[in-house]
N, C-alpha and C positions, 0 to 999 in steps of 0.2 A: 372351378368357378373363381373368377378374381372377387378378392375380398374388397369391400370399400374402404377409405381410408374412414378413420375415429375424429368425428367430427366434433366428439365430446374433449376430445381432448385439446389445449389451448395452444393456438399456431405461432409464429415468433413474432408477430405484429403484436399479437395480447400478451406477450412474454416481456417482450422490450417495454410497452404501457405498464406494465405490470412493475419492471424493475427502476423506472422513472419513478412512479408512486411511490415504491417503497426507497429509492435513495429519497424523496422531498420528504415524508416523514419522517426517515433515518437525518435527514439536513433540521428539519425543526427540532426533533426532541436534542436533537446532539446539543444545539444553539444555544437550544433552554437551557435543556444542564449546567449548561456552560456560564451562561449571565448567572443565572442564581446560586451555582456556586464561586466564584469568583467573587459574588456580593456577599455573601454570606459568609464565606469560609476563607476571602484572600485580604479582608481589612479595605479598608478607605483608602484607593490610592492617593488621594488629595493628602491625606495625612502621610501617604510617604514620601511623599512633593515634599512637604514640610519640615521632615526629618533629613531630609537631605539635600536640608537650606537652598532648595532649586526655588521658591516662591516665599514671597514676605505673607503676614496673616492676612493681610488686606487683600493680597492675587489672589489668595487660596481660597475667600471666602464668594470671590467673582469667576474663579475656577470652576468652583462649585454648582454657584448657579446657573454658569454659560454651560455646564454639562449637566444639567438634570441631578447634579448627586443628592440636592437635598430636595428633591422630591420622594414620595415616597416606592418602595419598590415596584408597584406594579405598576405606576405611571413611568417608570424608569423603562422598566419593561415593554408599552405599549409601547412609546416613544419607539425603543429599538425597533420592533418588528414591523415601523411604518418606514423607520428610515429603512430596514432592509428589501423591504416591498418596492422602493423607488431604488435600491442596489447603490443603499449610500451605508457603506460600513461605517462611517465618523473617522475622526482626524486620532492621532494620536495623542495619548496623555503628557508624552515627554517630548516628545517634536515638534507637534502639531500639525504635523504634515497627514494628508490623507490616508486611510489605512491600506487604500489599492496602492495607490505609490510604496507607502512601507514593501510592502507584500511581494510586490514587482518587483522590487529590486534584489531581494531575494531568493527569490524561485528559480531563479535559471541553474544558478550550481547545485538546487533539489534535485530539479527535473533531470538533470545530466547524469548526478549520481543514482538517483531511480531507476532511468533507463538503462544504464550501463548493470546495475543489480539484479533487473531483470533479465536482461538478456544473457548475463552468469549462469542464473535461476534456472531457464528455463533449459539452457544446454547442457550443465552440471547435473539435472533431474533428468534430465531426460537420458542422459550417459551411466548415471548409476541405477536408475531403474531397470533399463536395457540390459545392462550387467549383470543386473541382481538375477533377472529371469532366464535371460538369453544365453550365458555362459555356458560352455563347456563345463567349465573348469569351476569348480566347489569353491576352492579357495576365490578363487574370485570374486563370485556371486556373494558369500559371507563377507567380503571386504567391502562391498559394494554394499552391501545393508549396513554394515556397520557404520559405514562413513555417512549414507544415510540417516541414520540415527543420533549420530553423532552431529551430525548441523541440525537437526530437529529438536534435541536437547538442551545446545550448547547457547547460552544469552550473546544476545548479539555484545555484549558490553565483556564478558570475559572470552567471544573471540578476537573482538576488535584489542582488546591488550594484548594476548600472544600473539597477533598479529605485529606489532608494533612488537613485542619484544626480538620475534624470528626475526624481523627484516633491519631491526638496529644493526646487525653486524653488517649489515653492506655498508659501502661506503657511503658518505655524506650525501653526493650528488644521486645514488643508485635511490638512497632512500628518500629524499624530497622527492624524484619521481614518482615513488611507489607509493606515498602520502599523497601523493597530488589528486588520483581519481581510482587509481589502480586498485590499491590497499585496499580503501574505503569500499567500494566496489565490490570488490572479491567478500570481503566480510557480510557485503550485506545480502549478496545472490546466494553465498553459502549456507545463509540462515534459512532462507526461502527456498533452496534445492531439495532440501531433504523431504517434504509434502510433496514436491515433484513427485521425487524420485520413488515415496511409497505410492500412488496412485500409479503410474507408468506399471512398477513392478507388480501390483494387483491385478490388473485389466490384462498385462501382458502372459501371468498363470492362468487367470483364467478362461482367454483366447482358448488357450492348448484345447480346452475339451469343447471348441465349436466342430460340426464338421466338416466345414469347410479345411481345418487345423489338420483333422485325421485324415481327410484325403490326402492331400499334400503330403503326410508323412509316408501314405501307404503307397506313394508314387515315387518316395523317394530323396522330397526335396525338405530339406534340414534345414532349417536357421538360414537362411535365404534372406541377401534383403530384401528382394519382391515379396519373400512370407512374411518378413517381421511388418514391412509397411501394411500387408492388411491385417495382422494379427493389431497393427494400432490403432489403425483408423475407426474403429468403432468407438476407441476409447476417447478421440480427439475432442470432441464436445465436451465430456468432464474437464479433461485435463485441460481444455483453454478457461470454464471455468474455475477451475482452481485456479490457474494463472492471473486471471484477469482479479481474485479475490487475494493474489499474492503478490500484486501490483499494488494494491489498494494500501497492504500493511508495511512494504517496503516504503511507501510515503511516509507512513509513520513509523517506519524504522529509522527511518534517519535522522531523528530527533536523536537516540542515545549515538548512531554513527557520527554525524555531526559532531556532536559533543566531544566523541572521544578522540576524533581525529583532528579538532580544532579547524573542521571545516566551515565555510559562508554556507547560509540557507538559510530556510524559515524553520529547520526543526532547532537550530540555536536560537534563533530568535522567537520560535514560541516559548522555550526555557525565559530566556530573559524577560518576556511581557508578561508572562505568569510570575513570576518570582519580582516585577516589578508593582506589577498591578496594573498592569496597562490595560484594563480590559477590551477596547476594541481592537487593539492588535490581536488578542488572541480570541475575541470571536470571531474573527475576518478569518483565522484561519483554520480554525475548527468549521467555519462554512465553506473552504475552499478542499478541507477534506473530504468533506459529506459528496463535494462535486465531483472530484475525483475518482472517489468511490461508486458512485452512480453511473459515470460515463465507463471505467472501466466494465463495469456488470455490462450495457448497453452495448458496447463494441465486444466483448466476449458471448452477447449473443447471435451479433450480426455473425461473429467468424464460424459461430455455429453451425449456422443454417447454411454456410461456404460450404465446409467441411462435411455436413451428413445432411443428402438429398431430400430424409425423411422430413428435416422441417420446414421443407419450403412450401409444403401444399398449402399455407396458412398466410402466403404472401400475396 
């Protein structure tokens, strides 16, 4: 007799509602944190106007007022979360220019570098996972964990220097290439390969004992890629979430990549508005994180319900 499907369990329309909720609360507490301590713990930006003779006492004390600073904090606070309700992040404290403008002008050499890291990520994981499980060959397999391991460990700040130290002996022009998107790239999908490559190599042992696994062996057919594709595909809904939760931190990886590469982006320029005091520059992008984060979970569950038939009954 056909069993019914489990209607108690939650289909991917309440999964996807589900992952909205939790980035919008994941987006306000981030926010909060973010304004109170920056208030609290990064000093009076107006006073570092001051010290670094950008405003006479007289701007600084109309500075002040045009920005809410000498109100007290939680009027500071309301203040923000009405402007953010009408998606007006505020102007900057050193430019004055709007913080979407700031923000935009920045993000495209993120996004380029994130995407390019990603997709490192996901074929570097995916290749030493495979390895780890699927090999023949012993040596292999352990070299394939190990290097695993080895970008799972390793900070992305003292790969990205032996990075830059191996590829100094190229030539001048080999290496401005390889700084340009390459380098940067390669360091930061290599950070994010190794949770690939351990969840691939898990799902992919554990297959072995379905048996669908033991038929196939007792027929014959070995390490097949028609066998490897179904010994993964069960496994594909985890591992697009991990991906889609390994996109998220590659965004914010590339605050120390940036850094150390002397790249354009918003992760040098969240450095700069925090270390400045800018504060709406860096909650404009502590809220564009929280977004990011949210839409990647969202699109890692639509690919879900692509990939495994089981969750569509719920559509």
């Amino acid at each position: 007799m056909e069993s019914l499907p489990d209607r108690s369990a939650p289909g991917p329309v309440a999964s996807i509602g589900r992952r909205i909720g939790e980035g919008g609360l994941t987006a306000f507490v981030a926010v909060s944190l973010t304004f109170f301590a920056l208030r609290l713990g990064g000093g009076d930006p107006a006073d570092s106007l001051m010290a670094q003779s950008l405003v006479t006492p007289e701007q600084l004390t109309a500075l002040r007022a045009s920005l809410g600073l000498d109100q007290p904090l939680l009027v500071q606070y309301a203040a923000f979360l009405a402007g953010l309700l009408r998606f007006d992040l505020g102007v900057s404290l050193y430019n004055g220019r709007p913080v979407v403008t700031v923000i935009a002008e920045q993000l495209g050499p993120t996004l380029q570098l994130a995407a390019a890291g990603l997709l490192i990520a996901i074929v570097f994981g995916f290749a030493l996972g495979i390895l780890a499980a699927w090999s023949r060959s012993r040596a292999t397999a352990d070299g394939a964990r190990l290097v695993s391991g080895l970008a799972t460990g390793l900070p992305v700040a003292l790969t990205g220097i032996l990075a830059i130290l191996f590829f100094s002996f190229l030539p001048d022009a080999g290496m401005q290439a390889a700084r340009g998107l390459f380098l940067p790239a390669m360091v930061l999908g290599f950070a994010s390969s190794g949770a690939i490559a351990r969840v691939v190599n898990s799902e992919l042992l554990r297959s072995r004992t379905e048996p669908y696994m033991t038929a196939a062996a007792a027929r014959g057919i070995h390490r097949s890629p028609r066998l490897l594709w179904h010994a993964l595909r069960p496994a594909l809904p985890l591992v697009i979430s991990l991906c889609a939760l390994q996109a998220a931190f590659l965004f914010a990886g590339t605050v120390v990549t940036e850094t150390v590469f002397s790249r354009p982006g918003i992760g040098r320029l969240l450095v700069s508005s925090i270390l400045q005091g800018d504060y709406p520059v860096a909650q404009g992008l502590v809220v564009l994180a929280a977004l990011i984060y949210t839409l990647s979970q969202v699109i890692a569950d639509l690919l879900a319900v692509g990939v495994d038939p089981r969750l569509r009954s719920g559509l």
